[in-house]
C-alpha positions as CSV (number, residue, x, y, z in Angstrom):
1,X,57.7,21.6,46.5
2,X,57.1,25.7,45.8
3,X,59.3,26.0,48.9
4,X,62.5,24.9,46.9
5,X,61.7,27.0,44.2
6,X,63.0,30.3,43.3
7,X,61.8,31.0,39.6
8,X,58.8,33.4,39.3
9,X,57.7,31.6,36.3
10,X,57.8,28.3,38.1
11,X,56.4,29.0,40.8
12,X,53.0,30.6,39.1
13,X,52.9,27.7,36.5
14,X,53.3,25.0,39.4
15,X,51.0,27.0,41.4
16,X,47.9,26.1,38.7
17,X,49.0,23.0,38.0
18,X,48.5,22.2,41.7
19,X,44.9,24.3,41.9
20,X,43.9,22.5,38.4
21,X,44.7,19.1,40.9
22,X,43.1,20.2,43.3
23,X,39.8,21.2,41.2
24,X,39.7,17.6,39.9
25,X,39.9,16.4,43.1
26,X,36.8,18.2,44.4
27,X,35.0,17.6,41.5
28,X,35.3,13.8,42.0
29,X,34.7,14.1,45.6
30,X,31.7,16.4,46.1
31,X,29.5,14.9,43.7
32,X,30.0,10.9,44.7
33,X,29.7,12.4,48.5
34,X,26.4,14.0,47.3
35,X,25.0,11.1,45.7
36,X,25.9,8.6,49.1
37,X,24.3,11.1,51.2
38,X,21.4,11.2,49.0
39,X,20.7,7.8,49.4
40,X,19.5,8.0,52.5
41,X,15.6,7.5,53.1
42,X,15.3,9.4,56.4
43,X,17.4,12.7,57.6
44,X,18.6,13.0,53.8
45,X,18.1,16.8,53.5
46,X,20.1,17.1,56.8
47,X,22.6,15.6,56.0
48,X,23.2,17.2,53.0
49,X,23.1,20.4,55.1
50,X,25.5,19.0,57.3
51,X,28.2,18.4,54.5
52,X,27.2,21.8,53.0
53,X,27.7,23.5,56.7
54,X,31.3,22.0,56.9
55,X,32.7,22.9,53.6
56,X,31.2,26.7,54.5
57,X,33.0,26.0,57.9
58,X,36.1,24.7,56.4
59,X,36.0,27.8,53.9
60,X,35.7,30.5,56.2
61,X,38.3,28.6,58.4
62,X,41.1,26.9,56.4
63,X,42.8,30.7,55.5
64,X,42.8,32.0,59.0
65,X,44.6,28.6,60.2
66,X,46.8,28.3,57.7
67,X,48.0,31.7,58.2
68,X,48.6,31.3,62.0
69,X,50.0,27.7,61.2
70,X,52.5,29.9,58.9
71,X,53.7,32.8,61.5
72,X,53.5,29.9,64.2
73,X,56.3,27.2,61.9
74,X,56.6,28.8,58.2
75,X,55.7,27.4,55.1
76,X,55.5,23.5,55.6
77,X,54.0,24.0,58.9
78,X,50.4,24.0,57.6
79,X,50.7,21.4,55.5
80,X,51.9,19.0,58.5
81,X,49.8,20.2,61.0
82,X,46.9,19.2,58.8
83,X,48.3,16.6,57.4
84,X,49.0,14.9,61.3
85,X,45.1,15.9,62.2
86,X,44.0,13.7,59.1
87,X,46.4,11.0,60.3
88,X,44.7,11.2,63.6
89,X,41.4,10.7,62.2
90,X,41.7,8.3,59.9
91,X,42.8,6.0,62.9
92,X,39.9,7.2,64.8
93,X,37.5,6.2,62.2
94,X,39.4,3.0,61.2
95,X,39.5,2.2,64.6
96,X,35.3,3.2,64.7
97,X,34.7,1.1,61.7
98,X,36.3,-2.2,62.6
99,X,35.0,-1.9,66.1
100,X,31.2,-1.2,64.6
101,X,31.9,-4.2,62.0
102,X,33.0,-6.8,65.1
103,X,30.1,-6.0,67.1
104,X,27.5,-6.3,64.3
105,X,29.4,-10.0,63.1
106,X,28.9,-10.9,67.2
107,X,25.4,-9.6,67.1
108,X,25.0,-11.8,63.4
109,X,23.9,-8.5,61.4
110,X,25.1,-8.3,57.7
111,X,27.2,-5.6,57.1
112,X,27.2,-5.6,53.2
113,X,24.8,-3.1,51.7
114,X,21.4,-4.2,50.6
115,X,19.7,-3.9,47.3
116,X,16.8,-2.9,48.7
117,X,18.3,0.4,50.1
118,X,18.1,2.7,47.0
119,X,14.5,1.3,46.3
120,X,12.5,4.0,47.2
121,X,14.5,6.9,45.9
């Protein structure tokens, strides 16, 4: 959208109206993704370490590739390259999910979640 743009003005004040989305967005996400991974009994602290180790990752990362995603296609380039690897994964883990759910309905395992798992938090 800032790429059809040619106002100064418009381009700042859409440019923090997207960050200000953005913000939201992690600040619904991080803290629900928190409280599932603290509900774990065993490994909690490492997985929380793990999630913490990716967003460093992805932070130290993300502006290097989207700068070679930009000299490599221009200005949309990033945002469908990344936007192609998510599609990729999703499928992966949709794929992952459903095969995971059919083979615990053959083996007769419940997949719904259990009171008892937040018990001894």
């Amino acid at each position: 959208m800032l790429d059809w743009v040619d106002d100064k003005t418009t381009i700042i004040t859409l440019s923090f109206f997207f960050q200000i989305i953005g913000g939201i967005g992690n600040g619904i996400n991080t803290p629900s993704t928190m409280a599932v991974l603290s509900s774990y009994k065993e490994n909690r602290e490492l997985y929380i370490g793990y999630f913490e180790v990716c967003g460093g990752m992805g932070a130290l990362f993300g502006p290097m590739l989207g700068v070679i995603f930009y000299n490599f296609g221009g200005y949309k380039a990033p945002f469908f390259i990344i936007g192609g690897v998510y599609l990729v994964m999703v499928s992966y883990f949709l794929n992952y999910y459903f095969k995971v759910k059919k083979e615990k309905r053959a083996m007769g395992i419940n997949s719904s979640p259990s009171p008892e798992m937040n018990r001894d938090l």
